[in-house]
C-alpha angles and dihedrals in degrees: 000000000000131000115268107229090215126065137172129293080029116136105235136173121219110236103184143027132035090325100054117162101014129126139220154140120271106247096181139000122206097204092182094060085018092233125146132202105227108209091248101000119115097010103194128183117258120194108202141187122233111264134170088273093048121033106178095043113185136121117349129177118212141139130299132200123270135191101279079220083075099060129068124200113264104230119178091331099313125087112248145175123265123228127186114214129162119255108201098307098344127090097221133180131248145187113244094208096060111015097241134134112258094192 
């Protein structure tokens, strides 16, 4: 399995489907489908029961996965690749565009 080059708390812009152009933090990453949820990004209806959490049950919105292809990385305003390189003993991100560690 290879490492996913976005993870979550990360800052990413969608760059393809019915959310184009919007921006968000990564709430989770599913590394084994590669899908991401994108913090307002995909909103989908959820129709749920009432529960002890949630009394009143009913409709609810909130997002929904998306292929992790349709996102890029958020450095420093623009949307950039993300390479992976070692650092001394480390394997590191970095941002293609400029060249800089990301973590």
């Amino acid at each position: 399995m290879s490492m996913l080059k976005i993870k979550k708390g990360d800052t990413v812009k969608v760059i393809a489907g019915k959310d184009k152009d919007k921006e968000g933090k990564v709430l989770s990453v599913d590394q084994k489908n590669a899908r991401v949820v994108v913090e307002g990004v995909n909103m989908v209806t959820k129709h749920t029961k009432p529960s002890a959490t949630n009394q009143a049950g009913g409709i609810i919105q909130q997002e929904a996965a998306i292929d992790i292809s349709n996102v890029m990385y958020i450095h420093k305003g623009k949307a950039t690749r993300v390479g992976i390189k070692m650092d001394g003993d480390k394997k590191v991100r970095f941002a293609k565009s400029t060249g800089e560690v990301i973590d």
